[in-house]
N, C-alpha and C positions, 0 to 999 in steps of 0.2 A: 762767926755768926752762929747763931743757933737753927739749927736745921730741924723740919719734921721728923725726919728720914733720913738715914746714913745710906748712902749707897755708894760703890766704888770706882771710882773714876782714875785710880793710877798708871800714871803714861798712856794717858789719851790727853791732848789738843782740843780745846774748847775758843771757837771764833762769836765772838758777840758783837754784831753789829750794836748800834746807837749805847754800847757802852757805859758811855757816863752817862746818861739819863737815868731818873730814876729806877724805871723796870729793867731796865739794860744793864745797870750796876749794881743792883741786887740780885739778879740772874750771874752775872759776872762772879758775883762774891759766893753765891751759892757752888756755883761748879767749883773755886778752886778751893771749897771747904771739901768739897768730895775727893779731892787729889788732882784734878786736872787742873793742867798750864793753862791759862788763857790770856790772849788775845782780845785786849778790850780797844774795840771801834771806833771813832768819835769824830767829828767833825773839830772837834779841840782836843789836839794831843795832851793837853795840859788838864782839861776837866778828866779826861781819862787818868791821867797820872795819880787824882787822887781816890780813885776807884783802886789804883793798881799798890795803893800805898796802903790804905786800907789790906786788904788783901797778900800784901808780904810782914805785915805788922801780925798777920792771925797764924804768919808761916805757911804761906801759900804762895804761886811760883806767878807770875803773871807780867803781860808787860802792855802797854800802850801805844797805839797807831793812830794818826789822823786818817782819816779815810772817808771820801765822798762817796754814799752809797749810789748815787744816780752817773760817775761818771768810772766809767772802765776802766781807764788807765789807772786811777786812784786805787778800786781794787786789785786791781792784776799787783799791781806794787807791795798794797800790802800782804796778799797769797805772796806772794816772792819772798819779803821779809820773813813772814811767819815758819814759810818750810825751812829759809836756810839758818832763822833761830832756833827750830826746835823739829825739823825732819820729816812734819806730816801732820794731816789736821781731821779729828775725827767726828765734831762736833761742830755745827754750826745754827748759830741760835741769831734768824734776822728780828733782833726788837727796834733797828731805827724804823723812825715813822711818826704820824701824829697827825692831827687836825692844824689847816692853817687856819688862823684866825682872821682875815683877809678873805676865806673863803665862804665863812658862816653865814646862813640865811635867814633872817628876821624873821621869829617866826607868826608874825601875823604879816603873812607874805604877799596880802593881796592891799594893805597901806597904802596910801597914796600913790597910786602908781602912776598917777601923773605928775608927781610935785616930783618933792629931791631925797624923799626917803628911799635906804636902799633897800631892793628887792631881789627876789631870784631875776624879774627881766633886765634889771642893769647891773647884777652880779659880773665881773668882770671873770671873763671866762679863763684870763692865763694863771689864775690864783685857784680857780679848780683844775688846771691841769697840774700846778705844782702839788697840789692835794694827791693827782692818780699817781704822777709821778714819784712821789717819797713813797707812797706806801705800797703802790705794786713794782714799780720799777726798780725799789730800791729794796725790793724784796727777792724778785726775780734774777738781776745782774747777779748781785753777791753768791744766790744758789747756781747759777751758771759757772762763776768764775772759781769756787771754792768748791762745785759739787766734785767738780772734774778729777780735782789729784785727793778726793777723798773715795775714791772707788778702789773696793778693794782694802778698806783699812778697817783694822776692830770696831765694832761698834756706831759703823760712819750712820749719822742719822741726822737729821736737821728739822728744828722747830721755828715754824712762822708766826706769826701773831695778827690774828685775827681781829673779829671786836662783834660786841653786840649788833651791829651798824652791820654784818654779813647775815644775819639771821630776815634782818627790816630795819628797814631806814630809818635814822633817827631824823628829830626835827633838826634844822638850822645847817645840817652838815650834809648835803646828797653828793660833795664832792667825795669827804672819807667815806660816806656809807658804801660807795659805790665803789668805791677801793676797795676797801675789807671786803666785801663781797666776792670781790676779784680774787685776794688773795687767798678766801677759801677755795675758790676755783682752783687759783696755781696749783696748790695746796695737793690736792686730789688728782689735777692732770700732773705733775710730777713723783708723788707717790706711783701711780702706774710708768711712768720713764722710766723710775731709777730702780725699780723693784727687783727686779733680773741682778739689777749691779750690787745687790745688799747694802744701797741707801735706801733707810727710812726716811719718809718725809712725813711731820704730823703740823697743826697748828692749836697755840691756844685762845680761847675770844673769851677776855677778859668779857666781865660784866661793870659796874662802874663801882670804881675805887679813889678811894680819896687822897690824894695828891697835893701837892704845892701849887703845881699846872693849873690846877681847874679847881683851886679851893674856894678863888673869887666868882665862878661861875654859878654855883653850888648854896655858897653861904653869902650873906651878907657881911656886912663890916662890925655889926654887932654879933655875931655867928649864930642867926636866927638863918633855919634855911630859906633858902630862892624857894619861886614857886616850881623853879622846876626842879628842885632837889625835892621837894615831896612827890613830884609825880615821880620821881626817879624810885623814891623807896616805897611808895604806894604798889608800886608794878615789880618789886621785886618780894618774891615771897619770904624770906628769910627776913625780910623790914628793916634792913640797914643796906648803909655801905660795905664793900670788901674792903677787907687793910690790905696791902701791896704784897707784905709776907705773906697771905693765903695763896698765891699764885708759884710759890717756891715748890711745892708739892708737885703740882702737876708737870712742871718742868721736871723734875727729879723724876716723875714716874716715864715722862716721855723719851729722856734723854737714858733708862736704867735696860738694858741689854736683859737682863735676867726680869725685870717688870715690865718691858712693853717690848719686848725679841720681836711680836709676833702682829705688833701692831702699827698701818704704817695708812695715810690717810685721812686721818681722823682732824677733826678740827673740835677738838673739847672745851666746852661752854665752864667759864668758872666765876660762877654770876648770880649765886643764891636765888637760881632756880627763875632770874629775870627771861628767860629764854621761851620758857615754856607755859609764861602766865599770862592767859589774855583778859585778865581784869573783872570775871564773871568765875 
């Protein structure tokens, strides 16, 4: 794949949760263009496999794990796989996660709130805790289970993934916003943990990019935008969408020993400036 940026990754171990998802498997394909082994995550060994096919076609070293990030024994299993295939792991990149669709909030919230339309008061509460739980939980465990035998090792540093939704809540979704928010917290309360041990921990909060996921949400069926894809680009100053590949850079600069040695903490916004525009 075509990289912004070369940077050098040989014999180091790269762990990518959510894998074969899009951002997952192009994070995945990013590292082992830089030289590192990875380790791609997935709830399908099989979707992973073609992440991993990709990836030994470009001559890059990689292999595939099914792995539930919210239940421990699944990780601990695959940390075990991964050290006795390749010895030690020096990178880990948690990108599973996402918005459940089961969780979303109409957003003219205050609707019939006596009839049968749904609202945030008969939003069903255990579809917002699967919401907390993939995105902190399943952010958390993995830096627990994997931070532990990467202490100590070149370069050990771990990238989270944030979102817009940790800056301010987005409309429809207060179960992710509330997540991502969290994970910014993790984020910063494990960067000071692991600091002493020479883990880095940073994260990135994507702004909104256009996807397969969320093309129907976005555009119409004639690809005329939603009304909320113009308030999306309206409040983003740069006046578009991000493509996916804009988000390779900043992992390369996160995960680069010689370009971020020195920095650990950080949750960086990569969002065409969506972050810091209040509309005036």
């Amino acid at each position: 794949m075509e990289l912004p940026f070369q940077i050098d990754l040989s014999g180091q171990v790269a762990v990518v949760t959510g894998g074969s998802g899009v951002i997952g498997g192009m994070f995945s394909r990013a590292l082992a263009a830089c030289g590192a082994k990875v380790a791609v995550l997935g709830r399908s060994a099989e979707h992973g496999q073609k992440v991993v096919d990709d990836i030994t076609a470009d001559g890059g070293e990689a292999c595939a794990f099914s792995c539930n990030v919210m239940e421990t024994e699944s990780v601990k299993a695959c940390r075990d796989a991964i050290l006795e295939k390749w010895g030690g792991i020096n990178i880990l990149v948690n990108a599973a996660g996402g918005a459940v669709k089961s969780a979303e909030v109409p957003e003219d919230q205050l609707a019939d709130i006596q009839g049968d339309a749904r609202t945030f008061f008969n939003t069903d509460m255990e579809n917002i805790r699967r919401e907390l739980d993939l995105n902190l939980y399943g952010t958390m465990l993995p830096t627990q289970v994997f931070g532990e035998v990467m202490i100590g090792r070149e370069n050990a540093n771990i990238v989270n993934i944030s979102s817009m939704g940790a800056f301010g809540p987005l409309t429809r979704i207060p179960g992710y916003s509330g997540a991502k928010a969290a994970v910014s917290n993790f984020t910063e309360w494990a960067a000071t943990y692991f600091a002493k041990s020479g883990i880095r921990v940073n994260a990135l909060a994507p702004g909104f990019f256009q996807t397969p996921q969320n093309h129907a949400l976005h555009f119409n069926e004639d690809g005329t935008p939603t009304p909320r894809s113009k308030k999306i680009v309206d409040s983003t100053p740069m006046g578009r969408y991000g493509e996916p590949e804009e988000l390779i850079g900043a992992l390369l600069f996160l995960v680069s020993p010689k370009g971020s040695g020195f920095v650990t903490g950080v949750v960086l916004p990569v969002d065409g400036g969506f972050h810091c525009f209040l509309g005036v």
